[in-house]
N, C-alpha and C positions, 0 to 999 in steps of 0.2 A: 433195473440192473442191465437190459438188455441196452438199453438208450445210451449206458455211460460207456457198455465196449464198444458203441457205435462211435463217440463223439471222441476217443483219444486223449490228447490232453488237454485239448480246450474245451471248456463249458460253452452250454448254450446261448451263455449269455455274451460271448465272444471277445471275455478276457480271460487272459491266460495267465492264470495266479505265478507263473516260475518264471516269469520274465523278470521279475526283482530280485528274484533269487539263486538266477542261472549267471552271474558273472562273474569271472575268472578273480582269484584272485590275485591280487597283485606282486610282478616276479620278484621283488621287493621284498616281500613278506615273506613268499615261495622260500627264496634263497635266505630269509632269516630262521624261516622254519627250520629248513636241513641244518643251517649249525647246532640249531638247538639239540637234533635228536640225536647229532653227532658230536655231542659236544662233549664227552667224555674221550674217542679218537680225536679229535683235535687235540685236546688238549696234551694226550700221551704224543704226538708228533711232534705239537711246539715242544713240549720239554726236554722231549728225546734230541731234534735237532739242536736247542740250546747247549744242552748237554755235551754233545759229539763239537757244537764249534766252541767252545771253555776249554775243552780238551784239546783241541786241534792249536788251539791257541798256545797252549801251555806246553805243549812238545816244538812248535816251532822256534826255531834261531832266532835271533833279538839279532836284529838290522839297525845301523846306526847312520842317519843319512848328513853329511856336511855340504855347506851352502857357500859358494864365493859369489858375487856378487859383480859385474862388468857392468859398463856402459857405453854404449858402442853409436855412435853421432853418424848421423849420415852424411855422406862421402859419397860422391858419384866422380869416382877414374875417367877421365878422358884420356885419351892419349892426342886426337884433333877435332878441331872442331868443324873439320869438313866433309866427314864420314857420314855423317846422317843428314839425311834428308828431310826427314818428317819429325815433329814431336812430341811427347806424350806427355801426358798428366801428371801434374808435382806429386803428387797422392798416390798413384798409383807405381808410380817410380819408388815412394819409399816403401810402397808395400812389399813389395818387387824387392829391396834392397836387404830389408829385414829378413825377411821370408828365408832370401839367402843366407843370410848370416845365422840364424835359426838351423837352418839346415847343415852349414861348416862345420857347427859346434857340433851337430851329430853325426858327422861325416864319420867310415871307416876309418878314413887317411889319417885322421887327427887323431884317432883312437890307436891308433897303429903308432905313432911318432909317437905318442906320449908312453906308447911299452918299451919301443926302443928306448927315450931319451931315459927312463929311470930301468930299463934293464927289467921289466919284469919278467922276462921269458927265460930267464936264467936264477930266479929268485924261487925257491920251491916254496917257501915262509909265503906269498901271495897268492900260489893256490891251494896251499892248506888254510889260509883264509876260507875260501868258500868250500873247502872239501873235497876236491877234483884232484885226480891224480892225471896230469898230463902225459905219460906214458904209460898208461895202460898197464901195469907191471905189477901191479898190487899197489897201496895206498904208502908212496913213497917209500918202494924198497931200499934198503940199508946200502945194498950191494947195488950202488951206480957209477954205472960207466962216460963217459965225455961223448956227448950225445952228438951224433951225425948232424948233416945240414940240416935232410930233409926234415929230422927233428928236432931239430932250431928251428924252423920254419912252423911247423906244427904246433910246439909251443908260444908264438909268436902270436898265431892264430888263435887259438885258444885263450892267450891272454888278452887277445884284442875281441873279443866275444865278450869275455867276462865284463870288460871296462861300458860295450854300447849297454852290454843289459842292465847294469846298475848304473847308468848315468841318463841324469832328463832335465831338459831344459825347460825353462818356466818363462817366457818374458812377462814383464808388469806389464799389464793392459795401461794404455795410453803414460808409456812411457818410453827410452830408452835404454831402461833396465835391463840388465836378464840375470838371471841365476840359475847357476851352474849347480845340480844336485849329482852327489854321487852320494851312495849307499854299500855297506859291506860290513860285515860283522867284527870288524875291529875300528873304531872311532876314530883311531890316529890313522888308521890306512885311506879311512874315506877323507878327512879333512888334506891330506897330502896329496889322494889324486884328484881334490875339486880344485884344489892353486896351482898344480900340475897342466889341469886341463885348460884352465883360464890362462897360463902362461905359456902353453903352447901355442895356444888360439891365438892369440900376441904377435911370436914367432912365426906363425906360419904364414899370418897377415902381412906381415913385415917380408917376408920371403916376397911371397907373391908382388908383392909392391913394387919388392928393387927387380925382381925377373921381369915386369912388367916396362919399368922405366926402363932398363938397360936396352929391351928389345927396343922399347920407343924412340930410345935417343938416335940407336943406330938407324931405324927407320927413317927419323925426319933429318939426321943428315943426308942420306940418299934423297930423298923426297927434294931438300932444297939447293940440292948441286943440282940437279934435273929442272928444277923450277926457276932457278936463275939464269941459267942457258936460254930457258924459252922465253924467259920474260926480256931477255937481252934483243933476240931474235927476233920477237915481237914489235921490241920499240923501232929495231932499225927497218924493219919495213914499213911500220908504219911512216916513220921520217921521209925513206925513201919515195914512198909512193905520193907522199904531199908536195915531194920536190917536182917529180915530175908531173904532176899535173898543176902545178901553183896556185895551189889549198892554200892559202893564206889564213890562220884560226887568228879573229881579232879578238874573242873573248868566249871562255868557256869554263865549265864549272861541274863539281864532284855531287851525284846522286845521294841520296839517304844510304843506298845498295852500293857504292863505292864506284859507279861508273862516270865514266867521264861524258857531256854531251857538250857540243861546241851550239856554243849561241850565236856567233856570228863570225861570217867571215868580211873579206874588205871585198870582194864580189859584192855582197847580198847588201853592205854597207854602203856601197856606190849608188847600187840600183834603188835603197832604201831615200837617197838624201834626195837623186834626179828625177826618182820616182814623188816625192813632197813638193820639186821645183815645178814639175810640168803642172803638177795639180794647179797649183800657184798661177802659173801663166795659161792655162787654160780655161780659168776664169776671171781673169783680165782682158783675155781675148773676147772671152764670151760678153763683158760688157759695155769693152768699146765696141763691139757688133752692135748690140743693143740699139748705144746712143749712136750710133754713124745711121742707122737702118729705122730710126723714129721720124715718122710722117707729118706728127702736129711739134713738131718745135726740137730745139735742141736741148738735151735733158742739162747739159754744161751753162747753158746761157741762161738758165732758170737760177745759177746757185754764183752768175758771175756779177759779183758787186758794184762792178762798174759801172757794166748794161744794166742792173738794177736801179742804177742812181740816176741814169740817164733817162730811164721810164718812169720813176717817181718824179723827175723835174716836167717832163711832158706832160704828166698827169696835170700838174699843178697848173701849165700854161694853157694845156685844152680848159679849164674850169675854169680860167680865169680871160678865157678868150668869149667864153659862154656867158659868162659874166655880164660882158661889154656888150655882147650880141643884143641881149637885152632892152638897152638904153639907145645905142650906136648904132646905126649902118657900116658894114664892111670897112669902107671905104673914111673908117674914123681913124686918125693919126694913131694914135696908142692901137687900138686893135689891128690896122698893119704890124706895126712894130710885134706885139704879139705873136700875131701869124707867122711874121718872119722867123722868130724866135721857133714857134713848133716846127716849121720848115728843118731848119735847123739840127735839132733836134732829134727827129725823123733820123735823117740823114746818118747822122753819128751813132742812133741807135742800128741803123741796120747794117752799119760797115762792122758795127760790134759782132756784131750777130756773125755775120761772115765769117770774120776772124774765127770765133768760137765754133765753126763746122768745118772750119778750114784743120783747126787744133785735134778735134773727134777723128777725124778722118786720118791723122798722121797718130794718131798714138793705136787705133785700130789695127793700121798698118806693123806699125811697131808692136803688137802683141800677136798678132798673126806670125810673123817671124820668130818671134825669141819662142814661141809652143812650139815650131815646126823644126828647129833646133833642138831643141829638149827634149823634144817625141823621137826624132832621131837617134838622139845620144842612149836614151833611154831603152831605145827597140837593140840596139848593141849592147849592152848589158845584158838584156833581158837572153840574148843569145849564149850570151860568156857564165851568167846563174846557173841558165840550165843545163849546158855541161857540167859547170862544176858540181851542179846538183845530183847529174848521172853519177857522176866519177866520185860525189859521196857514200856509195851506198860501200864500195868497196873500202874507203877512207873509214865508215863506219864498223866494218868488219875487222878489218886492223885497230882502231881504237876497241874496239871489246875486247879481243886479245889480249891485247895490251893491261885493260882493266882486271880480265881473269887471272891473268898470270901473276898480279900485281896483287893482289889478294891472296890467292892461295898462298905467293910466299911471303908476304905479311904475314896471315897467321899461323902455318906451320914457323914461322921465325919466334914470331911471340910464344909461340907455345914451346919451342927449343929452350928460350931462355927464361921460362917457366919453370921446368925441368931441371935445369940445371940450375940455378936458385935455388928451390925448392929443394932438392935433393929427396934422399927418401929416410931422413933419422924422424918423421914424425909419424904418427898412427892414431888413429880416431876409435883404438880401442883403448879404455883405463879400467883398470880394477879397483873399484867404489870398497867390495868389504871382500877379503880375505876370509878362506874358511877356516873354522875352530874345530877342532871334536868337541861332537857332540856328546851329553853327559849323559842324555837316558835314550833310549830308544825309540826309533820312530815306527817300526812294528816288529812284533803283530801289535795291532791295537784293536786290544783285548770288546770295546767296548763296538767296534766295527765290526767287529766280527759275529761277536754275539747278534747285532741286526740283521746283519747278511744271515747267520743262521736262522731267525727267528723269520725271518722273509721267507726261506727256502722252503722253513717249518710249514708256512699261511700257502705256499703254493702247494707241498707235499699235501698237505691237508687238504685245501681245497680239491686236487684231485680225487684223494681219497672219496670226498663227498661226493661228490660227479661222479663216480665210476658204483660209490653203493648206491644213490638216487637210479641209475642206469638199471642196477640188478634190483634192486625192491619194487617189484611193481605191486605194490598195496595200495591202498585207498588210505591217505592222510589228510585229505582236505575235503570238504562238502563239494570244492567245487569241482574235484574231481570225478561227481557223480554224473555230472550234464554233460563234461567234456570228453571222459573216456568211458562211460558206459551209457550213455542217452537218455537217464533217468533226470527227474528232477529233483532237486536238493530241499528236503526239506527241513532238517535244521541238523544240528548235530549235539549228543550230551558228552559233560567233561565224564573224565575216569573216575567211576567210585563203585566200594563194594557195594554188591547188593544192598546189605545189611544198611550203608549209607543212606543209599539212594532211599529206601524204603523210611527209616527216620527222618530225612530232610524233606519227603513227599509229606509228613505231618505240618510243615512248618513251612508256609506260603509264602515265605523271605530268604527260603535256602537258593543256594545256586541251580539242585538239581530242579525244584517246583520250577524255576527260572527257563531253564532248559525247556520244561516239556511243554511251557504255558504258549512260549515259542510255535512249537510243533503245532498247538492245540488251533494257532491263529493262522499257520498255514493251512492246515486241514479244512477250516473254514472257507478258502478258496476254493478248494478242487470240485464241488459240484454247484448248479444253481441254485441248490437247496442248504448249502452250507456244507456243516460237518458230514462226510456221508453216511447212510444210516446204516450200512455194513462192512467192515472190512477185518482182513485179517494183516497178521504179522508176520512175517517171516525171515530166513534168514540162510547164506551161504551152509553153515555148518553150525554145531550146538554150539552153547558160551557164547557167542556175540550180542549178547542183551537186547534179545525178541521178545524175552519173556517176560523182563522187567521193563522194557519200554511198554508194553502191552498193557503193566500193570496199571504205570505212572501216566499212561494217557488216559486213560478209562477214570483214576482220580483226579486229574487237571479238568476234564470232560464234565463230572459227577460234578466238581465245584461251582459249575456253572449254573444247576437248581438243575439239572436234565436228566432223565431216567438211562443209564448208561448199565448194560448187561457185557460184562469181560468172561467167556466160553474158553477152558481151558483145551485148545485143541489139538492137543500133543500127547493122543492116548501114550506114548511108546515112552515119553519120561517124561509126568505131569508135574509140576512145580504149582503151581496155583496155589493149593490146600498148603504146600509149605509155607508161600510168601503170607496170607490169611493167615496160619496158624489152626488152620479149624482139620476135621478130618477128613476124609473120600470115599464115603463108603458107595455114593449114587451121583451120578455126574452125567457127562456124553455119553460117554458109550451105552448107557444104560436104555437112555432115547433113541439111540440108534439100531440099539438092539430091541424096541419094540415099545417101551414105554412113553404112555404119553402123560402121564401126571408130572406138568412141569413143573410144581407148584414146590414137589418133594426134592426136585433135581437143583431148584435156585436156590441160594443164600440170598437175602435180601439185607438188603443196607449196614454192608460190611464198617469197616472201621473208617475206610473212604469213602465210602459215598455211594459205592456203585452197587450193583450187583450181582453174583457171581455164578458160574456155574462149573465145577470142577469136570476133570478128565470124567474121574468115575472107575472103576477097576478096569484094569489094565486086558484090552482084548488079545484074542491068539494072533488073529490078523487084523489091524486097523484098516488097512487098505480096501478089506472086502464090505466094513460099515461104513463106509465113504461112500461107497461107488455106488450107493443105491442113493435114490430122491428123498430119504428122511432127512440131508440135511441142508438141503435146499429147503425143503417145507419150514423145516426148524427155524431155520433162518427169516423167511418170509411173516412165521408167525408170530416171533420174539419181536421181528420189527414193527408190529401195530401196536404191540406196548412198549416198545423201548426209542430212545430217541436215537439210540445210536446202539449199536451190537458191534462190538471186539471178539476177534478169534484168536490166540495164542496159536497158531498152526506151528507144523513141526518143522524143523530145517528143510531146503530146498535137495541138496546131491544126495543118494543113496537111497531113496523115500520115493514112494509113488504117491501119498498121500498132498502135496501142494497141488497138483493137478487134478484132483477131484475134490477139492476144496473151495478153490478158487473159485470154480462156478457157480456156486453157492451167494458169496458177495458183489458187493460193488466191485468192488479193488482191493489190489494187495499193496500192502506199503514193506519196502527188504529193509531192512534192518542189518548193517555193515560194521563190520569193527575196523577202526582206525590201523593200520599197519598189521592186519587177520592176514584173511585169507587174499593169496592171489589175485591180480585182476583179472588173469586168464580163467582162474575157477570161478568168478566172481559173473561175468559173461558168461560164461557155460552154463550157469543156475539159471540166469534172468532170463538166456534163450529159451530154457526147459519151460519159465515159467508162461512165456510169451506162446509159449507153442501150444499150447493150451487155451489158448486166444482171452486170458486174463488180462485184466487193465490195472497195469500197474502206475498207483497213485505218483510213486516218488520215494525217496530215501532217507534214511538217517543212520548219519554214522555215529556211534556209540565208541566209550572208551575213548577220547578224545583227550591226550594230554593238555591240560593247562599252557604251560609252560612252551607247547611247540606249538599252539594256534592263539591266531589272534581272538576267535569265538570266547574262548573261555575265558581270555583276558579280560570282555565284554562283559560276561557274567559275576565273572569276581568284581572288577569294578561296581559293576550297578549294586550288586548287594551290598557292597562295603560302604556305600555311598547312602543306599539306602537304609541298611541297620543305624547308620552315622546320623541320619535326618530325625529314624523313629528315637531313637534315644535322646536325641532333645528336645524332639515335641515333650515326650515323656520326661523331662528332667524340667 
């Protein structure tokens, strides 16, 4: 005993039986539980809110909403096309575009023009429509008098209120469309101001169009009396300034951008043709250099036919003189003659030759002059260009002018007579569907509403549940023993009478044997030695089933073949001998007070298995047969014959008796009723008991509803499953 208040919760053997059984349970379930236990307030909330919106329905006015139907094409107004600068995205322009027109139709203005154009500020029939009395005076008094400005104005207002709150536009996603909804408790009032508003919107489109063009026409006539002046101005300096510096433009031509650029003038034309001449004779020069200035021969007399023909007959006469030489001496009549012939020969080819260095030399000459001419000519041009080239930069400056001016009144022109074609009788709004009165009403709709209350009802209620969870600080769940009281969980029983639980402990397939058999296999953990071989039971306050969990472990225990003794040890209100059925005449207290004949004080092998020893007559003071060492002894010596000893001890607050008990056993195991006592009392007990330096095993909560834990749903399962298996073995 001394060993187990030393080791806490872990055994020696250094596993910790409540680590399996210390996990939270899941918020899931948590939150399915609370409706459960609340599910009688829930359910009076949903009904009640049902209730109140049925009724909220059936008092309210019957609204009747009419729909015209427009379709309105994008249109982007220019008045010029030289205002902007920069441009923006086709998409985003008609977002842009819509957006606006979306916005027209809800404009005040348009809501205002449509009270004037049908007069409703003067019509008392429109706001007896919706019940308002616009003068304040009682609810259309009888006695009216011809209402001042300011309230003509005020009704004005008032009816231009009524018309934005009951009107809403709708466009069709990816279309054109829009529709126009007004609403009001007479059907033919709504259908008159939905084609009222669409036919204002028409009008007032149409306004703005012609105020628009009328300012634009006078605008771009000013614009192009001012534009034609400077473009006038423009030209004639430009003219002038080319006369005096004699700009000659021989060919020029209009940009993609509308500018004029000159491609050539008769300057640059000149320099262009003398500037190809000189090339020309400056490589003719360069060639008769060549041939005048060649060392081995003249390059002309290699290509001259003549001299060619006269060195191919030479040829033939040297080979045929060589011939002779052969045969002959010199001095042979034909090879004279021969000779003479190459003599000859000779002679004629190198007057040839002459001539043709003579020719090189004169045509040299003659291209040397006509480059030195050309180069001349050319180096004067080259002077006269690049003035003209200075004096273009200003000649450039006057052609842009020219160009700018010349543009802008092009298209303010086109665009004048744009305008004026055009006119303004057309409009890119049409009315597609006309509104009808409507035949039933479009709210309240009775079946919205009932959701919206029935929604209000689940949030009503869900606070509900959250604000009692806040205030019940009970014990509902097992797992609530580890997390808010530091005990470990050792299992929990569903809700049953005593009388129940006692019947179904006969019957090894009921839910409650189910229960304890549970406990019976946690209890096997908590020491190295198994089940421990002393402990008592305890509990917050009476009623929380100490006495009958005491009973139902001691029989789940006994079924195992083990010598199990149950001590009833709650001298002050004994129950034991009731749950048994047998009588009290010698029990505890009788050992406490002095006797040792155990043999008279046990019931042996009751109806369950185990067996027992009763309170015993009821003492003056319990507290003072505690406090002595008999039952400590009692205990030490029951445990060489019993495999395990049970104490029924007495509730924990009010009692001195848990702490002189306790020292006695192993451990105490509390014993908790589901949604009892307090957590704060619940704490205050286990301190008391802890202070006592008892080692307490773990807990079990008792009374555990079915229906609001998942535990007992475990238990009703397995048995229903398993009566289900035995009855077909058996069949």
């Amino acid at each position: 005993m001394d060993n187990m208040n030393n080791n806490d919760e872990t055994i020696a053997t250094g596993y910790d039986p409540y680590d399996d059984m210390a996990h939270e349970t899941p918020i899931l379930v948590q939150y399915w539980q609370a409706v459960l236990r609340y599910k009688i307030p829930i359910a009076s909330i949903l009904v009640i809110c049902v209730a109140l919106g049925i009724i909220f329905t059936l008092l309210m006015t019957p609204y009747y909403t009419s729909t015209s139907r427009v379709e309105i094409s994008r249109q982007q107004d220019k008045v010029t096309n030289v205002e902007g600068v920069t441009g923006s995205d086709g998409s985003a322009q008609s977002l842009e575009f819509y957006q606006t027109q979306y916005s027209l139709l809800e404009s005040r203005s348009l809501a205002e023009r449509i009270a004037r154009a049908r007069n409703l500020a003067s019509k008392d029939s429109f706001f007896q429509t919706f019940g308002i009395d616009p003068n304040d005076t009682g609810l259309f008094s009888e006695a009216q008098t011809s209402p001042s400005a300011a309230q003509r104005n005020e009704r004005l207002k008032i009816a231009t209120d009524l018309l934005k709150e009951h009107v809403s536009i709708s466009p069709i996603r990816g279309s054109s469309l829009v529709d126009v909804n007004f609403e009001s408790p007479n059907p033919t009032l709504s259908a008159e101001i939905a084609n009222a508003w669409v036919e204002q919107f028409i009008a007032s489109n149409l306004d703005r169009r012609f105020n628009s063009t009328a300012d634009a026409r006078k605008f771009l006539e000013e614009q192009l009396a001012e534009l034609r002046q400077r473009l006038e101005d423009s030209e004639r300096n430009l003219s002038s300034y080319a006369d005096n510096k004699e700009i000659i433009t021989l060919a020029s031509e209009q940009t993609a951008d509308g500018k004029t650029v000159s491609r050539k003038t008769l300057a640059s034309a000149n320099l262009e043709a003398l500037n190809s001449e000189l090339a020309k004779a400056t490589a003719d020069r360069i060639l008769a250099e060549s041939e005048a200035r060649q060392q081995s021969g003249d390059r002309n007399a290699l290509t001259n036919q003549a001299l060619n023909t006269l060195r191919e007959e030479l040829a033939k006469a040297q080979a045929e003189y060589a011939k002779l030489m052969v045969q002959f001496e010199p001095e042979y009549p034909a090879a004279k003659a021969i000779e003479s012939q190459i003599s000859a020969l000779n002679k004629s080819i190198a007057a040839e030759e002459m001539r043709s260095r003579t020719g090189t030399s004169a045509r040299f000459n003659e291209a040397l002059e006509r480059e030195y001419k050309l180069r001349t000519q050319v180096d004067r041009l080259k002077l006269q260009f690049s003035g003209e080239r200075r004096d273009s930069i200003q000649y450039n400056i006057f052609q842009r002018e020219v160009d700018t001016n010349r543009q802008l009144y092009n298209g303010l022109l086109q665009r004048y007579k744009e305008i004026g074609v055009a006119g303004v009788g057309t409009n890119n709004i049409s009315v597609v569907d006309r509104a009808q009165p409507a035949e039933v009403p479009s709210s309240p709709k009775l079946l919205l509403n009932v959701a919206l209350a029935l929604l209000a009802g689940l949030g009503l209620a869900a606070a509900y549940v959250f604000v009692m969870e806040q205030i019940d600080q009970t014990v509902k769940d097992p797992a609530d023993l580890k997390s808010k009281l530091g005990i470990a969980p050792l299992g929990s029983i569903p809700d049953f009478e005593k009388d129940d639980i006692l019947l179904n402990l006969m019957d090894k397939k009921s839910v409650a044997w189910e229960a304890y058999l549970s406990i019976r296999t946690s209890l096997s953990f908590l020491t190295d030695h198994g089940v421990p071989r002393s402990f008592l039971l305890t509990s917050t306050r009476p009623n929380e089933g100490k006495s009958t969990s005491a009973f139902a472990l001691a029989s789940v225990l006994a079924s195992t073949g083990k010598r199990i003794l149950l001590i009833d040890g709650d001298m002050r209100n004994p129950s034991l001998h009731q749950m048994l059925g047998i009588e009290n005449p010698e029990g505890l207290s009788n050992n406490l007070s002095g006797s040792d004949n155990l043999e008279e004080l046990i019931h042996p092998k009751t109806a369950y298995g185990f067996d027992a020893m009763t309170a015993g007559p009821i003492p003056p003071n319990a507290a003072e047969l505690l406090s002595s060492s008999r039952m400590t002894e009692l205990v030490v010596k029951l445990a060489d014959t019993y495999d395990t000893v049970i104490i029924d001890a007495p509730p924990v607050l009010g009692l001195a008796d848990i702490p002189l008990l306790a020292d006695s056993v192993e451990g105490v195991i509390y014993t908790i009723e589901a949604g009892g006592v307090k957590m704060r009392g619940i704490q205050s007990a286990i301190q008391r008991v802890r202070s006592s330096r008892a080692h307490i095993f773990g807990g079990i909560v008792t009374k555990v509803q079915l229906q609001h834990s998942g535990y007992g749903y475990g238990y009703a399962y397995q048995y229903s499953y398993g009566n289900k298996a035995a009855a077909e073995v058996q069949g």
